[in-house]
N, C-alpha and C positions, 0 to 999 in steps of 0.2 A: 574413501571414494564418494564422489557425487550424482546424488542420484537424481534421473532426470524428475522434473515433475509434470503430470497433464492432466485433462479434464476428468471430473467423474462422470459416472454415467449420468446420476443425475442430475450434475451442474448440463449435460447438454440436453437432456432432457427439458431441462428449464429454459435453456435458449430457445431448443425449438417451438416450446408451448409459447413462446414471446411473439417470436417469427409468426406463428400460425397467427395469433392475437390479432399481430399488426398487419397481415395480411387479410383477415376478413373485413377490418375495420376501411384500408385504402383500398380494397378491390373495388367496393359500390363506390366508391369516389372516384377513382380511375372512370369506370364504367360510364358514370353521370357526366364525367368531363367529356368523355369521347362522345355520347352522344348528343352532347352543346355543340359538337364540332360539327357531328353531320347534320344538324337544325339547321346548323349555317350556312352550312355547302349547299342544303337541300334548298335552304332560303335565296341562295344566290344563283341556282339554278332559274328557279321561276322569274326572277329578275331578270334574265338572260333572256329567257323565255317571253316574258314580258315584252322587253325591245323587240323580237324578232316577229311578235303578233302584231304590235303599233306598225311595225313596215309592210306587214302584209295588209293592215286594213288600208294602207293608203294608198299601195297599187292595187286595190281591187275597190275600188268610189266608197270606202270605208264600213267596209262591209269586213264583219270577224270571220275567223278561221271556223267554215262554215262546208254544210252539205243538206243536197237531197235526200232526206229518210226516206228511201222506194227502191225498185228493183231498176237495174240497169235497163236501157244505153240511160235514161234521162237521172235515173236515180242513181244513189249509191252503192247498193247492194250491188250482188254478182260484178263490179268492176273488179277488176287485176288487183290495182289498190288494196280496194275493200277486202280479195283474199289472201292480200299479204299481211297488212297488216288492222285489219278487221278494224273496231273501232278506235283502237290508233293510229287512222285514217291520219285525225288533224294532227299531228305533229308532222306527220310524210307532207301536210300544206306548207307547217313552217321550217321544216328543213332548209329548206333554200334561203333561208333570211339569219338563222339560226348558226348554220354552218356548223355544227359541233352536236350530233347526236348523243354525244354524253351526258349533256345534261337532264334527259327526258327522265332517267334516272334517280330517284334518292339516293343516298348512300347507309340510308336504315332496314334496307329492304331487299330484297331479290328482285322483285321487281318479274313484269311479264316480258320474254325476250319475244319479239317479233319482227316480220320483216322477212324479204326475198335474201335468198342465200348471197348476195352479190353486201347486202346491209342491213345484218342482222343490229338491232337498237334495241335496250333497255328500257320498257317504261313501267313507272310508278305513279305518276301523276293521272287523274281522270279531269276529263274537260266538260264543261256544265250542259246539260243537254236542252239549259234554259237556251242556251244559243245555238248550240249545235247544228240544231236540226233549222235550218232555213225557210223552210215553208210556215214558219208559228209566226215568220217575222221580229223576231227580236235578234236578230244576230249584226243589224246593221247599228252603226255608233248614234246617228240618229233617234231613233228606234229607243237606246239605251238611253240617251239624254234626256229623251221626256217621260222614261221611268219616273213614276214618285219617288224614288231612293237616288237617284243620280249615278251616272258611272263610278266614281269610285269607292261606292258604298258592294257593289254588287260582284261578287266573287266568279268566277270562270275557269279557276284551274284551282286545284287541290290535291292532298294524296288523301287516294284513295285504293278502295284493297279490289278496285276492280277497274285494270288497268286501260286509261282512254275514253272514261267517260263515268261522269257521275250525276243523278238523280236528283231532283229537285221537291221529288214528291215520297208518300209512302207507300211502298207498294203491297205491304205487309208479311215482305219477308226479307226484311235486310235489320232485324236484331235480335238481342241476346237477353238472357235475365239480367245481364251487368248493365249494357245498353238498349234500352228495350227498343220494340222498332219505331222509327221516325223518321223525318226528312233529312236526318244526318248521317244515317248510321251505315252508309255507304263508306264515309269519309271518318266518323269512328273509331271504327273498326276497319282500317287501315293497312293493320296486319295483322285481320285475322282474327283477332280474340283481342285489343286493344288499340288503342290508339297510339302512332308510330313514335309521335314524339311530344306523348301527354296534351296533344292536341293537334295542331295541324298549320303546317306552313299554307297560304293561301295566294293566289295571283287574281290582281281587281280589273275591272275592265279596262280602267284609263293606266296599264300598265306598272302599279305599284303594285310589290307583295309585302305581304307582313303576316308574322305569327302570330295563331290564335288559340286558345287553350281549349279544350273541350267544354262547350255550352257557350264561347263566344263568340258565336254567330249562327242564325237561324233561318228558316226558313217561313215567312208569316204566313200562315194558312189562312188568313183573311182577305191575303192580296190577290185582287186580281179574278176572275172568274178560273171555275176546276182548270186541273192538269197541272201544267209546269211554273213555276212560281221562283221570282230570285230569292238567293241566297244572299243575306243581306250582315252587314256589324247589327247588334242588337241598338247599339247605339245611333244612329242614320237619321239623322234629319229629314222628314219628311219634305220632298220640296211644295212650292206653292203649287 
């Protein structure tokens, strides 16, 4: 008679310890690939986003996606807007240009969900409060061209871990022992306890974005009289 043959315990034993092996080794590799993906995605959000700000400065005498810091009717505060979607205000500006609320989203993140029950949107991204706010006068393209850095040295949209608006200055409680506090650490600490994606996708005023890694790009505290200060490449040409 023949008799069947089949594994021992510890030949499968030994598979599995294999399996486990080559499992710990391609899971960080899986993991690193998928989040190259959403750098990507994240990256070609703000690109999107980018076109849809360039059309809105140019129906409005080129002036950026821009607001009154004040209380209603003349300011921002207390409008309908302002309670729906607080200062995720500016993206409800470029929605209409934009057409695709998806994008306001990363796909590294959760992101803060806001918005009236009719359009509820995803944001992740925060917008530079160097512009933001319209009465400092820097929000118009003008304005930005005779910056010393030049428009597309000077950043305007970022992820950041606090959704619809990010900081240009220190306010002395936005860090950590990892990241201690400074003009960045809005943007940082992106999510939380780290930075989203070991740095941070960026959108520039003249409507390019590009990936920057953490420490590359700063904030010079020498420019410009206190307060609000752009966020500029370390590397920036001073112009004449």
């Amino acid at each position: 008679m023949k008799t069947k043959k089949g594994f021992t315990l510890i030949e499968l034993l030994v598979v599995i310890a294999i399996i486990a092996i080559l499992a710990a080794i391609l899971f960080p590799v899986f993991a690193k690939a998928r989040e190259a993906a959403r750098k990507t995605s994240c990256l070609s959000n703000m690109k999107q986003i980018g076109t849809g700000m360039m059309m809105y400065a140019q129906d409005y005498d080129e002036i950026m996606p821009s607001a009154t810091f004040g209380n209603a009717p003349a300011g921002l505060w207390g409008t309908q807007t302002w309670n729906d979607y607080g200062w995720c205000y500016v993206f409800a500006l470029m929605d209409p240009y934009t057409k695709n609320s998806g994008i306001y989203g990363c796909p590294s993140t959760q992101g803060s969900i806001v918005g009236p029950a009719t359009n509820r949107i995803k944001v992740s991204y925060g917008y530079s409060e160097y512009l933001y706010d319209i009465g400092r006068g820097h929000a118009s393209l003008a304005a930005l061209s005779n910056n010393q850095y030049g428009v597309a040295s000077i950043a305007v949209l970022a992820d950041s871990r606090f959704a619809g608006i990010f900081n240009d200055w220190d306010n002395g409680n936005t860090g950590n022992a990892t990241y201690p506090t400074n003009f960045m650490a809005r943007i940082s600490l992106a999510n939380g306890s780290t930075p989203r994606h070991e740095g941070s996708n960026f959108l520039y005023a003249d409507g390019h974005a590009k990936f920057s890694p953490v420490g590359g790009i700063v904030c010079p505290q020498a420019y410009g009289a206190g307060g609000e200060k752009p966020l500029v490449n370390p590397g920036a040409v001073l112009l004449p």
